[in-house]
N, C-alpha and C positions, 0 to 999 in steps of 0.2 A: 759823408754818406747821406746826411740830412740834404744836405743841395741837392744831391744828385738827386736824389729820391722826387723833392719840391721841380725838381727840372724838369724830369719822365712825367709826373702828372700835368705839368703845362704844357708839355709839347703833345701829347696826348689829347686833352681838352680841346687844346688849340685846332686840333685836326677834326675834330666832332664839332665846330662851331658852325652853325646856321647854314643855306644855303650858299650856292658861290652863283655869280652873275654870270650870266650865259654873254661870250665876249662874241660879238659883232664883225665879220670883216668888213672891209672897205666897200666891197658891190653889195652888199644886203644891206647898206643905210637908206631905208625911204627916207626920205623929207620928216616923216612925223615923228620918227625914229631920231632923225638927225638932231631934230629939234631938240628933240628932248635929252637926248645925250650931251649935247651942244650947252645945254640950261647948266644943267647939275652939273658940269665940268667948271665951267666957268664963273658959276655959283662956288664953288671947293677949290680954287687950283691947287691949293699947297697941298692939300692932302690928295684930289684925284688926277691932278695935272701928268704923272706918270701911268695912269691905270689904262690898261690892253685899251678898253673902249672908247675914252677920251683920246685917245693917240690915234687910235682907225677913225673915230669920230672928226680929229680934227683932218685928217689925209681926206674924205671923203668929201667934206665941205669943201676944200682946197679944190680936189677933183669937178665937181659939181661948180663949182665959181670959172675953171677955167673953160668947161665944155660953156657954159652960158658966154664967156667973154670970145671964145670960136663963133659961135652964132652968132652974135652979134655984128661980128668980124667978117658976117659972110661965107665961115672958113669950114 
């Protein structure tokens, strides 16, 4: 009965904790945006390497490298 009890108050707390990051898709990354999501990912991988923004963060970059290698390409 004591765990349970200890378990309801952290699951609880847990969901009152701080702010949540407002998660980015892949067309709304400007460059300044990119950037700086691009830092702090690759700055943390182990801990941010899975999180929503670094994942669209890393697809967006990917996108943005291949439209420039089209240009480039003439194409």
């Amino acid at each position: 009965m004591k765990y349970a009890l200890v378990g309801t108050i952290a699951v609880a707390l847990s969901a009152c904790s701080g702010q949540t990051e407002r998660t980015y898709t892949v067309d709304e990354a400007d460059e300044a945006l990119l950037s700086k999501v691009l830092k702090e990912c690759r700055n943390n991988p182990g801990e941010l390497r899975e999180a929503p923004n670094c994942r669209n963060a890393d697809a967006a970059d990917w996108k943005l490298r291949l439209e420039r290698m089209r240009k480039s390409l003439g194409g």
